[in-house]
PDBQT receptor file of N, H, CA, C and O in Angstrom, charges set to zero:
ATOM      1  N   UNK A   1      -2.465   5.001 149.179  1.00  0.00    +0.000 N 
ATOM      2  CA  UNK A   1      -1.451   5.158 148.155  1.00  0.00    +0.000 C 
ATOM      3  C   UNK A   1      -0.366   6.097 148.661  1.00  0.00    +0.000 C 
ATOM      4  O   UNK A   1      -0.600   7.182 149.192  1.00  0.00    +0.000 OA
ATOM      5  N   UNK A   2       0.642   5.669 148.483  1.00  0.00    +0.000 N 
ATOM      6  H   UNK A   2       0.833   4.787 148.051  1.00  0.00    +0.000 HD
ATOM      7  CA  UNK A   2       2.340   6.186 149.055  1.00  0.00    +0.000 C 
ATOM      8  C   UNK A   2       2.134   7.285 147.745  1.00  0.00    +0.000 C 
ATOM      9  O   UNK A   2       1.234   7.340 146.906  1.00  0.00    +0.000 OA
ATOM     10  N   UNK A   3       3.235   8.049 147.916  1.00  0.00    +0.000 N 
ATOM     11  H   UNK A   3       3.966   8.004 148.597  1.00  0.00    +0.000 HD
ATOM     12  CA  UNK A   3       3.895   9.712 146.884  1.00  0.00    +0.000 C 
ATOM     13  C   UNK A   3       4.577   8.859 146.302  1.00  0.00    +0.000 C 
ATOM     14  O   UNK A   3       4.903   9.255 145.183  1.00  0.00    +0.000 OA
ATOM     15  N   UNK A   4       4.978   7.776 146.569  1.00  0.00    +0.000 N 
ATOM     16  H   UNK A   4       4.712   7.454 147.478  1.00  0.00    +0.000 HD
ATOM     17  CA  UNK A   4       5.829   7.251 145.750  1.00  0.00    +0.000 C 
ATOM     18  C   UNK A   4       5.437   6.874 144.604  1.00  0.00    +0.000 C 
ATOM     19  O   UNK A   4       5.855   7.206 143.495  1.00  0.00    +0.000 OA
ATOM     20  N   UNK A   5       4.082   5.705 145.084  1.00  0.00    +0.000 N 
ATOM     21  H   UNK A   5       3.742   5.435 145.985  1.00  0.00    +0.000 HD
ATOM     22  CA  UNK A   5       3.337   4.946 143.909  1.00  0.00    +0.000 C 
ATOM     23  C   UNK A   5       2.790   6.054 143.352  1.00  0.00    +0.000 C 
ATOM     24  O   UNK A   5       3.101   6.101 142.162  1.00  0.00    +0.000 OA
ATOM     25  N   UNK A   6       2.227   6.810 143.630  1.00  0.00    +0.000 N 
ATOM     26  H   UNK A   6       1.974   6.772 144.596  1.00  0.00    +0.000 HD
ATOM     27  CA  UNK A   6       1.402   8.259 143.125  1.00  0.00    +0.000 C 
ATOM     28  C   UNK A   6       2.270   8.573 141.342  1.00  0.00    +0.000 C 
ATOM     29  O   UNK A   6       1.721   8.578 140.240  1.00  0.00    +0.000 OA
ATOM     30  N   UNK A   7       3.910   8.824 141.718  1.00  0.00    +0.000 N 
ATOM     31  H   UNK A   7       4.356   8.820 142.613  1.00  0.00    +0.000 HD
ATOM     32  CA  UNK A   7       4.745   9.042 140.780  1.00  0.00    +0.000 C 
ATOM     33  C   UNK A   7       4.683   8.321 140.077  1.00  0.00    +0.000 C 
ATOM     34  O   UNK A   7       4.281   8.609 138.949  1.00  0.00    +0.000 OA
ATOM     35  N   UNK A   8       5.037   7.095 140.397  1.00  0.00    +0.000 N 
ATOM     36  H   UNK A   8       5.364   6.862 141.313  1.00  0.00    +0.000 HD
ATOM     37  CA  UNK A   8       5.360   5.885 139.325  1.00  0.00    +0.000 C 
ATOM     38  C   UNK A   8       4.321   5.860 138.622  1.00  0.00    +0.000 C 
ATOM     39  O   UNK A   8       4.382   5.505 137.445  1.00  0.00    +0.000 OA
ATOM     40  N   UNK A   9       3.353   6.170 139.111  1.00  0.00    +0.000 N 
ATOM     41  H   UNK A   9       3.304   6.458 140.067  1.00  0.00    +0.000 HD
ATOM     42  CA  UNK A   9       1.604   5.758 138.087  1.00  0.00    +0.000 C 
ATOM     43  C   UNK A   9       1.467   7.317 137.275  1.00  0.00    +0.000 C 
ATOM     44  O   UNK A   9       0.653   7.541 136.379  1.00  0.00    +0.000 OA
ATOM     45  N   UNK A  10       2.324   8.173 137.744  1.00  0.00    +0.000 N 
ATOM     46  H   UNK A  10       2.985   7.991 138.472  1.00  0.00    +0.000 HD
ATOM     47  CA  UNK A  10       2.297   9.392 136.975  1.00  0.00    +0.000 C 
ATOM     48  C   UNK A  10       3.290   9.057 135.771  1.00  0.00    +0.000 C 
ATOM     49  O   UNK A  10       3.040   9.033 134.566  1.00  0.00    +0.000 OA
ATOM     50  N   UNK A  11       4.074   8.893 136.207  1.00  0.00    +0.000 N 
ATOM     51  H   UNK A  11       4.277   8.912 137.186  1.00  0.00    +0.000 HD
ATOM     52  CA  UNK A  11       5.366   8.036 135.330  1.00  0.00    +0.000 C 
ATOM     53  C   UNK A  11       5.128   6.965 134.051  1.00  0.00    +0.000 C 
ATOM     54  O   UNK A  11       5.477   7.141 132.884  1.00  0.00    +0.000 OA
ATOM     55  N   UNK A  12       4.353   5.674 134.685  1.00  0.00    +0.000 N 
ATOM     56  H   UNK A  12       4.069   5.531 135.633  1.00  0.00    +0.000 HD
ATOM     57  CA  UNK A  12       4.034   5.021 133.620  1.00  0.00    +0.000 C 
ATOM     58  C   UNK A  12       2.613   5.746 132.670  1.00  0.00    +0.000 C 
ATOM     59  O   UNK A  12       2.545   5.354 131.505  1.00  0.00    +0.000 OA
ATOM     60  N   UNK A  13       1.747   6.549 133.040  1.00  0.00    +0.000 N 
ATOM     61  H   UNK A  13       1.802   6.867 133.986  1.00  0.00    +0.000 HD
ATOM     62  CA  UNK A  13       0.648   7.369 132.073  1.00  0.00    +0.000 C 
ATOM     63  C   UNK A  13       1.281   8.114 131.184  1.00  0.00    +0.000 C 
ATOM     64  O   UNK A  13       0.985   8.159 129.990  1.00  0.00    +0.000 OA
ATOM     65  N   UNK A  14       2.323   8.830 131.806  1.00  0.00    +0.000 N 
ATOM     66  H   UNK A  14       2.564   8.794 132.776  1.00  0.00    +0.000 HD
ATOM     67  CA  UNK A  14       3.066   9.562 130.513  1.00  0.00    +0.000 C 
ATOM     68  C   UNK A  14       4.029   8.811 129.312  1.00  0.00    +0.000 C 
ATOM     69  O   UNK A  14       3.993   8.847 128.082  1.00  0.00    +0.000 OA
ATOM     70  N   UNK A  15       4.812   8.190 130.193  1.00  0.00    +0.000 N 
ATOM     71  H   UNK A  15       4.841   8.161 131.193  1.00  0.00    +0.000 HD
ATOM     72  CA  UNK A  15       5.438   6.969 129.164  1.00  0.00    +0.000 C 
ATOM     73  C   UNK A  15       4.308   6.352 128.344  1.00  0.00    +0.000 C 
ATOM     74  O   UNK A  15       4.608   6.334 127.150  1.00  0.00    +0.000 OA
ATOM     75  N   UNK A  16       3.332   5.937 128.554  1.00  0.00    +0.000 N 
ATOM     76  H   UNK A  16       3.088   5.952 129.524  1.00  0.00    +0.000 HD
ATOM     77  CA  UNK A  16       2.206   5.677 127.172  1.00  0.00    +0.000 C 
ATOM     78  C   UNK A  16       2.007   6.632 126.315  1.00  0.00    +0.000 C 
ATOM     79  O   UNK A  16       2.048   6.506 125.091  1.00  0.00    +0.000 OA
ATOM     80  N   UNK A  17       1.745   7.802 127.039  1.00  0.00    +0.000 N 
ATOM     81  H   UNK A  17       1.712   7.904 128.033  1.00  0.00    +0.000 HD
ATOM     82  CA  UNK A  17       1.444   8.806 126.040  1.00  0.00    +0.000 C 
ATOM     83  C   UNK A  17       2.847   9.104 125.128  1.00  0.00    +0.000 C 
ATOM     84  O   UNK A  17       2.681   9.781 124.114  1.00  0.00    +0.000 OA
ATOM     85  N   UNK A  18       3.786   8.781 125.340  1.00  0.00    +0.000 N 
ATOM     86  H   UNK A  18       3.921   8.231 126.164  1.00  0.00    +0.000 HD
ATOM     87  CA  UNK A  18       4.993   8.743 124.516  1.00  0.00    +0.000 C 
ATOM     88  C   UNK A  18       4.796   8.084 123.700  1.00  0.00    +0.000 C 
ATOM     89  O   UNK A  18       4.531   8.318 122.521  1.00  0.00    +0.000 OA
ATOM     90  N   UNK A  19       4.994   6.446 124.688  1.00  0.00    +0.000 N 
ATOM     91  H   UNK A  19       5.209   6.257 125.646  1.00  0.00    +0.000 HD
ATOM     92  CA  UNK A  19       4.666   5.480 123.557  1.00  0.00    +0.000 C 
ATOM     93  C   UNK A  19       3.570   5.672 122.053  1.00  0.00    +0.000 C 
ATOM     94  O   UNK A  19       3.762   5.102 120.979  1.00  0.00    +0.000 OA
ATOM     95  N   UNK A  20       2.692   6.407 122.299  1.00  0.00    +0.000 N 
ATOM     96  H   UNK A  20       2.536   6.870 123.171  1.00  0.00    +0.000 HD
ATOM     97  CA  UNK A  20       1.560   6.903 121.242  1.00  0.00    +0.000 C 
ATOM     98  C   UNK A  20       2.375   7.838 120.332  1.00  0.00    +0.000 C 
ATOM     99  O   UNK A  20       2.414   7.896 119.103  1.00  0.00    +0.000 OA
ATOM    100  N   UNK A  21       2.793   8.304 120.946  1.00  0.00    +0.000 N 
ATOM    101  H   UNK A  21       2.761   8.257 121.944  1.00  0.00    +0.000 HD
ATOM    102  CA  UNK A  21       3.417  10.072 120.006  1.00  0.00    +0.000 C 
ATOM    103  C   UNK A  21       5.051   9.714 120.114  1.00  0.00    +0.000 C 
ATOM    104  O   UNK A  21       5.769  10.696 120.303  1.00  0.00    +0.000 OA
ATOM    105  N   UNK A  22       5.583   8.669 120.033  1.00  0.00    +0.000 N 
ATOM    106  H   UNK A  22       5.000   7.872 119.879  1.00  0.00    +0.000 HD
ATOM    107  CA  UNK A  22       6.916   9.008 119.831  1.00  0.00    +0.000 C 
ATOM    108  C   UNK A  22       7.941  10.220 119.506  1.00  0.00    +0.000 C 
ATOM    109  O   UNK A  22       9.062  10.390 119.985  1.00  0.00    +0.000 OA
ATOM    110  N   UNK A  23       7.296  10.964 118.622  1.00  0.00    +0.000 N 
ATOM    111  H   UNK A  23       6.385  10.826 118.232  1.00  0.00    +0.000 HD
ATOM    112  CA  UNK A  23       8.200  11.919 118.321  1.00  0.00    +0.000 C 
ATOM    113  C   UNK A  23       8.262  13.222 118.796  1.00  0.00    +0.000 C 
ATOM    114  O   UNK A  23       8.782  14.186 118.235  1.00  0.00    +0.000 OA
ATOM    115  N   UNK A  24       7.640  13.181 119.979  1.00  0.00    +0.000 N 
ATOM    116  H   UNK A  24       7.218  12.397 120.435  1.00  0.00    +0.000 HD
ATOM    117  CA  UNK A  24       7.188  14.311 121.413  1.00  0.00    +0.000 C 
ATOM    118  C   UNK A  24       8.099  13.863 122.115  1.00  0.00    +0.000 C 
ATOM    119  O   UNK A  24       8.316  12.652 122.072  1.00  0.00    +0.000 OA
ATOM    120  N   UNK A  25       9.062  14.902 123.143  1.00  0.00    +0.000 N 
ATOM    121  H   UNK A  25       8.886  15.886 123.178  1.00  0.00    +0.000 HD
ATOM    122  CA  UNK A  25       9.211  14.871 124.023  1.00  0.00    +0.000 C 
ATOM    123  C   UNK A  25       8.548  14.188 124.937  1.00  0.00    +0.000 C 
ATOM    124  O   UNK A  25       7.348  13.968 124.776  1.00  0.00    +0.000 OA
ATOM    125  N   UNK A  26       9.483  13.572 126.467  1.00  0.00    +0.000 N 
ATOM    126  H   UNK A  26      10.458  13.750 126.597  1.00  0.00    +0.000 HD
ATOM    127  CA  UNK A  26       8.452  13.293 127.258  1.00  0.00    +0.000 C 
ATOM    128  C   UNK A  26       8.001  14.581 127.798  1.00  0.00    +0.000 C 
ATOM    129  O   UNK A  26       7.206  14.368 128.714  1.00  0.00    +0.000 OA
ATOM    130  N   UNK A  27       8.192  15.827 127.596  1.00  0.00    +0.000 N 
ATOM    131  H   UNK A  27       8.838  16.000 126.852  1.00  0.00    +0.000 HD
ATOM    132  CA  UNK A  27       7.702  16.957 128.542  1.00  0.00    +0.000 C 
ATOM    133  C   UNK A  27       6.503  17.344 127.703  1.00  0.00    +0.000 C 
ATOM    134  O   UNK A  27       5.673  17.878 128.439  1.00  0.00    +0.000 OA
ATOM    135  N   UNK A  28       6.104  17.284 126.485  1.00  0.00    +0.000 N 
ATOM    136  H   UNK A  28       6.778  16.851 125.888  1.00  0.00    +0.000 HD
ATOM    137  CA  UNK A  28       5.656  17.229 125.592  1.00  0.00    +0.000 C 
ATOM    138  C   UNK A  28       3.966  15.833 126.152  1.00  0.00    +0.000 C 
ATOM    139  O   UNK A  28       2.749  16.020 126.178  1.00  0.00    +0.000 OA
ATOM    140  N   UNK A  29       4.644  14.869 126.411  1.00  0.00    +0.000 N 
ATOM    141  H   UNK A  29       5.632  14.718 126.390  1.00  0.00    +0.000 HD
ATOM    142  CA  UNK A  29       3.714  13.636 126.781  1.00  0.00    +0.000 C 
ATOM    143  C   UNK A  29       2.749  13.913 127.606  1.00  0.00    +0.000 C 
ATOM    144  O   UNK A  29       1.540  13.680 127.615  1.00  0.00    +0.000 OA
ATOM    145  N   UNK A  30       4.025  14.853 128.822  1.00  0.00    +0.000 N 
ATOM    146  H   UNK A  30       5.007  15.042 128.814  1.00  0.00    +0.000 HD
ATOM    147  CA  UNK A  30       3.681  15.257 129.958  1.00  0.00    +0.000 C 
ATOM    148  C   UNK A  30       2.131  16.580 129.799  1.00  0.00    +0.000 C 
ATOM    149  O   UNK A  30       1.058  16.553 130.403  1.00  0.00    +0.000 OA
ATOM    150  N   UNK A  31       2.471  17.265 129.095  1.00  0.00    +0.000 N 
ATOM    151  H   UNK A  31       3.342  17.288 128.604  1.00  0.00    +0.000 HD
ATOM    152  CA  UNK A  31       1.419  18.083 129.233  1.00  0.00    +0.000 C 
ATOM    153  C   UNK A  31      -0.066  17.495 127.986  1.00  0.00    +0.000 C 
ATOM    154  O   UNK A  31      -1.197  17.979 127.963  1.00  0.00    +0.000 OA
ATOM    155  N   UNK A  32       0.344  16.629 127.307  1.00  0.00    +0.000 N 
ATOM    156  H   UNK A  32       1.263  16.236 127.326  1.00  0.00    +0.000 HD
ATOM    157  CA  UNK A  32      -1.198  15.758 127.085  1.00  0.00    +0.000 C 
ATOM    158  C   UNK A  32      -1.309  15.309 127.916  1.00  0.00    +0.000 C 
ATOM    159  O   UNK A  32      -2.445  15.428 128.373  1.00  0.00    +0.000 OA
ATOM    160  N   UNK A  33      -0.310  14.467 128.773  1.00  0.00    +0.000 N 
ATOM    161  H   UNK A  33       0.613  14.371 128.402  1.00  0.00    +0.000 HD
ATOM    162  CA  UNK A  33      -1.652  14.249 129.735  1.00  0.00    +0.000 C 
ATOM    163  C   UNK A  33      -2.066  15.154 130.696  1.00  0.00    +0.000 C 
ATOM    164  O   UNK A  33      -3.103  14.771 131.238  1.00  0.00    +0.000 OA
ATOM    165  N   UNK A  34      -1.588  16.362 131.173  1.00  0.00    +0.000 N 
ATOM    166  H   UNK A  34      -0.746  16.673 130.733  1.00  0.00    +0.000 HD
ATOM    167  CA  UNK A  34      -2.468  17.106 132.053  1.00  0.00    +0.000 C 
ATOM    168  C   UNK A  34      -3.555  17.444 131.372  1.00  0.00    +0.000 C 
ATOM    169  O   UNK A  34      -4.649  17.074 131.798  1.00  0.00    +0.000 OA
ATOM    170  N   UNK A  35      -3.463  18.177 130.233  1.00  0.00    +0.000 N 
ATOM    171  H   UNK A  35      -2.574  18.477 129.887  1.00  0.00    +0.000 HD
ATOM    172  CA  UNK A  35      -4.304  18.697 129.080  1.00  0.00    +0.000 C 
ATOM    173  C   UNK A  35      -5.213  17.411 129.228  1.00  0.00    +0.000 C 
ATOM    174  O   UNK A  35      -6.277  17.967 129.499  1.00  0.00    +0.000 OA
ATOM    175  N   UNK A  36      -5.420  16.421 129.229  1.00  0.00    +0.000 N 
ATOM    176  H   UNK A  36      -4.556  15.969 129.009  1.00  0.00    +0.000 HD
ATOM    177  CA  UNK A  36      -6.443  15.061 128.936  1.00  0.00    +0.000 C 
ATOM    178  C   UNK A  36      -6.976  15.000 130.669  1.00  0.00    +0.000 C 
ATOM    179  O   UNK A  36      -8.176  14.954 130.939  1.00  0.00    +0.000 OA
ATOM    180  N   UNK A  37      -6.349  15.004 131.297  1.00  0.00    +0.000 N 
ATOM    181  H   UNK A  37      -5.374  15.040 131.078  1.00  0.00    +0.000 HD
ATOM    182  CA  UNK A  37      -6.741  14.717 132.580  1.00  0.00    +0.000 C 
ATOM    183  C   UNK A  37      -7.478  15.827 133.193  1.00  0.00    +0.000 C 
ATOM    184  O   UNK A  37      -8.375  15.442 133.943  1.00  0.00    +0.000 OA
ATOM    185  N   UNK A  38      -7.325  17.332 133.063  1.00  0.00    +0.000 N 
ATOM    186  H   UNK A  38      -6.596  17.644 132.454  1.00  0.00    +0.000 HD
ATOM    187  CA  UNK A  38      -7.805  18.453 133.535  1.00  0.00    +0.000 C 
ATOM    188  C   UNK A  38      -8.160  19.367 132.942  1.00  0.00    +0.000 C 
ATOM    189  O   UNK A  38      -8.297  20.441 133.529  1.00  0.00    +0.000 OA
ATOM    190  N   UNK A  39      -8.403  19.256 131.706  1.00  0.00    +0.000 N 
ATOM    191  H   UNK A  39      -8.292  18.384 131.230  1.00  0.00    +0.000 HD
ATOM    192  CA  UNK A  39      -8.728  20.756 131.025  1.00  0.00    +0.000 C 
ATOM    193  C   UNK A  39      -9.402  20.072 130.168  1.00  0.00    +0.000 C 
ATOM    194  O   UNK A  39     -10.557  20.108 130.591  1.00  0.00    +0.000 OA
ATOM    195  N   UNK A  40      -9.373  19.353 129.033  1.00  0.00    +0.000 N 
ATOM    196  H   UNK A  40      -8.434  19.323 128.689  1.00  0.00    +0.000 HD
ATOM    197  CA  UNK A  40      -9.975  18.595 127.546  1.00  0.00    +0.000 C 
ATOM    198  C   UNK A  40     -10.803  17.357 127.938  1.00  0.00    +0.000 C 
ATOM    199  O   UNK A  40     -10.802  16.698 128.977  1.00  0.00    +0.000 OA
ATOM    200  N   UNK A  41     -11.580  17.226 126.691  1.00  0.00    +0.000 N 
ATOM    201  H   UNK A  41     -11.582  17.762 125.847  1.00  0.00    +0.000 HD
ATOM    202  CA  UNK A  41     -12.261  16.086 126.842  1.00  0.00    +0.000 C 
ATOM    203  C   UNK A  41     -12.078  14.649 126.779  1.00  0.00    +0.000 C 
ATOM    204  O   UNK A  41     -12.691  13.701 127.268  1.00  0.00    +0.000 OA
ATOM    205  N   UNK A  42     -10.522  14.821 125.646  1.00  0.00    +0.000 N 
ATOM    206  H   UNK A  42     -10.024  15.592 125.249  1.00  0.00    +0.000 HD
ATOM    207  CA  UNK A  42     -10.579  13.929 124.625  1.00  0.00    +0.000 C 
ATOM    208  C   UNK A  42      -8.861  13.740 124.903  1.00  0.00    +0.000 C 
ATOM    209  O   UNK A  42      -8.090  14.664 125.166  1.00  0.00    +0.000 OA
ATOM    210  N   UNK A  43      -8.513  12.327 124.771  1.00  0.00    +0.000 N 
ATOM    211  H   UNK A  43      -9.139  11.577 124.557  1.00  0.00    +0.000 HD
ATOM    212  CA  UNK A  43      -7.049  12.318 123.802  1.00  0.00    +0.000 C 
ATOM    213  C   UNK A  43      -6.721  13.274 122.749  1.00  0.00    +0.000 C 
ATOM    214  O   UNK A  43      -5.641  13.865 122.727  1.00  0.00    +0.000 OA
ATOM    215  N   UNK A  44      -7.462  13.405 122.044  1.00  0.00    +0.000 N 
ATOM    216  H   UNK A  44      -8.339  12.925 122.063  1.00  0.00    +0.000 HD
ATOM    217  CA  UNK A  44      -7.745  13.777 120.712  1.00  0.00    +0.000 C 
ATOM    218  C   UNK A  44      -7.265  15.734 120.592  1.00  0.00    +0.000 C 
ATOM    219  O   UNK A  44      -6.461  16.517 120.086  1.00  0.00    +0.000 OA
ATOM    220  N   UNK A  45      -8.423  15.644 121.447  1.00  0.00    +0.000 N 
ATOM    221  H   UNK A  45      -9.077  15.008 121.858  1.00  0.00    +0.000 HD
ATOM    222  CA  UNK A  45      -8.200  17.321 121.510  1.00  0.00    +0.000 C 
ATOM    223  C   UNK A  45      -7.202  17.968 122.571  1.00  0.00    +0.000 C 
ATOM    224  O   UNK A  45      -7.020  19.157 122.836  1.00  0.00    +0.000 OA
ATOM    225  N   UNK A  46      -6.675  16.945 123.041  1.00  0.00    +0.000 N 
ATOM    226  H   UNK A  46      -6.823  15.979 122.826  1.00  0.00    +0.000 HD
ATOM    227  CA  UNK A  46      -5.389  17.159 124.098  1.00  0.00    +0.000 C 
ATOM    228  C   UNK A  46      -4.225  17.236 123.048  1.00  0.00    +0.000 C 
ATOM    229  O   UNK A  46      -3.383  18.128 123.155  1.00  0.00    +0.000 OA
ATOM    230  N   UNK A  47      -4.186  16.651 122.405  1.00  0.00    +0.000 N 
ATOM    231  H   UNK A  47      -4.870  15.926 122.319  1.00  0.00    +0.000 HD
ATOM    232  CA  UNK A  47      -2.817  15.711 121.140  1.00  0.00    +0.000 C 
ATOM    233  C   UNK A  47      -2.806  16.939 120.222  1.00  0.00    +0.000 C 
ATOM    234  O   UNK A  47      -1.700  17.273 119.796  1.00  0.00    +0.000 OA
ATOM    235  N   UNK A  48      -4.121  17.828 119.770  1.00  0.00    +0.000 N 
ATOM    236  H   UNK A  48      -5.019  17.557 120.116  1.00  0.00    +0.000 HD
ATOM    237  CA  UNK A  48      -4.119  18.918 118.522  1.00  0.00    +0.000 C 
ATOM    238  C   UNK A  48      -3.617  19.855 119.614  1.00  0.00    +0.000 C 
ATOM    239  O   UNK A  48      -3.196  20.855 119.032  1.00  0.00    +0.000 OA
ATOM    240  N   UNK A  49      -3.474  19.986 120.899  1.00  0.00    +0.000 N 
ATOM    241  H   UNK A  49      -3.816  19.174 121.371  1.00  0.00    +0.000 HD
ATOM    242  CA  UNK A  49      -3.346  21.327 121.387  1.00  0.00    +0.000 C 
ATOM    243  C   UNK A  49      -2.128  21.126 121.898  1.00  0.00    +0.000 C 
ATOM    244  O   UNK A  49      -1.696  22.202 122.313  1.00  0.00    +0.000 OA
ATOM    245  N   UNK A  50      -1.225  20.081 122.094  1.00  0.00    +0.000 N 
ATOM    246  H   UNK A  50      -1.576  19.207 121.757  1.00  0.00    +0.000 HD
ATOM    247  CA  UNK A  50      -0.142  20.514 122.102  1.00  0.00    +0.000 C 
ATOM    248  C   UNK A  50       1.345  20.867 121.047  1.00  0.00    +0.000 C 
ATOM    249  O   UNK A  50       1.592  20.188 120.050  1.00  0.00    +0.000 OA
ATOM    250  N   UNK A  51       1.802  21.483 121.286  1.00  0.00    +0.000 N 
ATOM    251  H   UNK A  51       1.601  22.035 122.095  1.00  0.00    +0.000 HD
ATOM    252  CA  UNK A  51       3.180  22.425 120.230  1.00  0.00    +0.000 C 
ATOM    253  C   UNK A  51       3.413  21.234 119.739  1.00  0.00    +0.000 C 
ATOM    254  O   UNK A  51       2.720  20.758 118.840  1.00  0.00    +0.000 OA
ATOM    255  N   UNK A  52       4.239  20.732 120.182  1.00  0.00    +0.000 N 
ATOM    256  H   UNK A  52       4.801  21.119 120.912  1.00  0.00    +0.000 HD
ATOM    257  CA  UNK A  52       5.241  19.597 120.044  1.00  0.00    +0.000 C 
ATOM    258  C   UNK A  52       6.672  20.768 119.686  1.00  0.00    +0.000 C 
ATOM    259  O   UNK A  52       7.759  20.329 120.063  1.00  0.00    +0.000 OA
ATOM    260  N   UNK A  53       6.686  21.570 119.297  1.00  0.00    +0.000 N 
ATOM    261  H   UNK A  53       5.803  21.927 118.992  1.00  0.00    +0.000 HD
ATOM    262  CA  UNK A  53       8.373  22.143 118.578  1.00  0.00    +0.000 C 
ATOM    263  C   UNK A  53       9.289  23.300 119.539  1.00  0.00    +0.000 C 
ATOM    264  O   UNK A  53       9.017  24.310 120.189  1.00  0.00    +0.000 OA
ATOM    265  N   UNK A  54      10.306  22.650 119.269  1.00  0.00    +0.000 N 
ATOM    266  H   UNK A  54      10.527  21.830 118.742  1.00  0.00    +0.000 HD
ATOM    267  CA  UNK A  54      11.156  23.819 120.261  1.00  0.00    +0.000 C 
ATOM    268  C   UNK A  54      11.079  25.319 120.103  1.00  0.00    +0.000 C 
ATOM    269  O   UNK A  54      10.443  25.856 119.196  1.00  0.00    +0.000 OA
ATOM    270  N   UNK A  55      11.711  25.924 120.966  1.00  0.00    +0.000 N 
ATOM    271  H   UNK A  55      12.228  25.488 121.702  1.00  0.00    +0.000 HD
ATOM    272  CA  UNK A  55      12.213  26.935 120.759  1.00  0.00    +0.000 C 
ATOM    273  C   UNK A  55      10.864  28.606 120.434  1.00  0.00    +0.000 C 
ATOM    274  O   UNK A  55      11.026  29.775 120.087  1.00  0.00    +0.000 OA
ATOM    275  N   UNK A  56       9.194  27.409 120.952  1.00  0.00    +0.000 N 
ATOM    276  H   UNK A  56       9.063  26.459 121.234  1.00  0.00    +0.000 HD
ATOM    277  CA  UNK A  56       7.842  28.257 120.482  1.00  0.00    +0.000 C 
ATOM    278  C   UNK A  56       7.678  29.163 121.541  1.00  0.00    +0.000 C 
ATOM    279  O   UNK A  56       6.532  29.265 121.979  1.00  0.00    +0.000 OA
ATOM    280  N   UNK A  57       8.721  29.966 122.147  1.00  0.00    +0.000 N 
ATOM    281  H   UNK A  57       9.652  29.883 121.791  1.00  0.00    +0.000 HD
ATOM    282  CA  UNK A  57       8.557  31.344 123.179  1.00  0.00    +0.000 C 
ATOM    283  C   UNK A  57       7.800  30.406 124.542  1.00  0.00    +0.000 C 
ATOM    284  O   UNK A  57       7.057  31.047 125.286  1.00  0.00    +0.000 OA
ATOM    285  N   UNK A  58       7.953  29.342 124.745  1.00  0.00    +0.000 N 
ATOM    286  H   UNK A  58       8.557  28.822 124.141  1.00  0.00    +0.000 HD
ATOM    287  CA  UNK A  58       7.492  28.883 126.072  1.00  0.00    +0.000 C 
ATOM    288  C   UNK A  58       5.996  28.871 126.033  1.00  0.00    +0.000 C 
ATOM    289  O   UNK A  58       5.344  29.370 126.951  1.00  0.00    +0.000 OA
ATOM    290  N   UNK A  59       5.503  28.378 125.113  1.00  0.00    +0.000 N 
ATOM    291  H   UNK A  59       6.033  27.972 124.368  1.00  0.00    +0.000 HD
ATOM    292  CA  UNK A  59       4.051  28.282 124.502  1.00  0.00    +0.000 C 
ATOM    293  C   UNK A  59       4.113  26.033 124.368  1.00  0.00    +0.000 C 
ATOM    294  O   UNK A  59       4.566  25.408 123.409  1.00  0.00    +0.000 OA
ATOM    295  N   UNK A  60       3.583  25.499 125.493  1.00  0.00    +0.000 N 
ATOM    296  H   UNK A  60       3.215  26.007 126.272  1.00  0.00    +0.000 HD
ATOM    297  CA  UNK A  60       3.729  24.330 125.334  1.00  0.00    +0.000 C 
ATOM    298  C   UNK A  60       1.693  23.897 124.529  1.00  0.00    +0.000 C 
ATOM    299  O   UNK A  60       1.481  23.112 123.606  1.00  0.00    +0.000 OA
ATOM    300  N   UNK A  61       0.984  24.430 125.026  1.00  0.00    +0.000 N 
ATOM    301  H   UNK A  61       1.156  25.068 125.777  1.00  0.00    +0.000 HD
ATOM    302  CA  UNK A  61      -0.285  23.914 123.957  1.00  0.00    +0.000 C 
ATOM    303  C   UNK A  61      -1.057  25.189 123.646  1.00  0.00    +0.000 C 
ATOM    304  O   UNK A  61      -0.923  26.227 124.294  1.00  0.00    +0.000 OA
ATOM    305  N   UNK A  62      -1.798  25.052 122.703  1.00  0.00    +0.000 N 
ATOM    306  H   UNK A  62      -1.907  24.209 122.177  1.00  0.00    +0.000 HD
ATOM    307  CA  UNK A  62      -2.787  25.805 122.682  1.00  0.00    +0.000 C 
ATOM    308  C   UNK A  62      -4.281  24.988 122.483  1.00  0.00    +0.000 C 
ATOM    309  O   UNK A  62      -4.419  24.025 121.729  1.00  0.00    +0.000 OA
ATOM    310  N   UNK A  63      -5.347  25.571 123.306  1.00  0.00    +0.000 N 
ATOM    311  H   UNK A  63      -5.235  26.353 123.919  1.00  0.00    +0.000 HD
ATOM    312  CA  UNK A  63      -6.330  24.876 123.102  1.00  0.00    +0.000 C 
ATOM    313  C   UNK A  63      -7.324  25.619 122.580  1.00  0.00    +0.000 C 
ATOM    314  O   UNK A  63      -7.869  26.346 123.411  1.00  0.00    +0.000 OA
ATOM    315  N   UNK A  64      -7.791  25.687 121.355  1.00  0.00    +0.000 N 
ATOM    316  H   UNK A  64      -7.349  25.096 120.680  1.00  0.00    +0.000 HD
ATOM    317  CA  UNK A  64      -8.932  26.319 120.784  1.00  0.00    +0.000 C 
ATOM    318  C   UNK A  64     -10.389  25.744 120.468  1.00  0.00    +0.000 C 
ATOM    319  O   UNK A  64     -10.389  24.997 119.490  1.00  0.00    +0.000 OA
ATOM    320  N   UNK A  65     -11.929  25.973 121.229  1.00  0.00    +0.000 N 
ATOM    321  H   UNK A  65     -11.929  26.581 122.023  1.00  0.00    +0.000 HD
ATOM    322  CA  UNK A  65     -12.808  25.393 121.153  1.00  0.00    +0.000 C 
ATOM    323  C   UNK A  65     -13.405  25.898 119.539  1.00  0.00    +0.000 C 
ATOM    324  O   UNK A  65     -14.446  25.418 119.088  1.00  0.00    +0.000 OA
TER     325      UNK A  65
């Protein structure tokens, strides 16, 4: 696998996760999916832990067990 394709497949995972949450940012998309891919278990508990709202002091999720 090329850096290239690497992106694009990074690219189209987050664009779904948009597609799901429309009203998120894609930077917003972007960190469910790290949050889903490396830290959480779940869609689920990736989706409650992130902000979604501007302007939150540079606080993009919080994850509470």
């Amino acid at each position: 696998m090329t850096r290239k394709t690497d992106i694009m497949t990074l690219a189209k995972e987050v664009h779904g996760v948009h597609e799901q949450n429309p009203a998120w940012t894609l930077d917003n998309a972007f960190i469910h999916w790290f949050l889903q891919a490396f830290l959480v278990p779940d869609s689920d508990s990736a989706g409650k832990a992130v902000t979604g709202v501007s302007h939150d002091k540079g606080v993009d999720a919080v994850f509470r067990r």
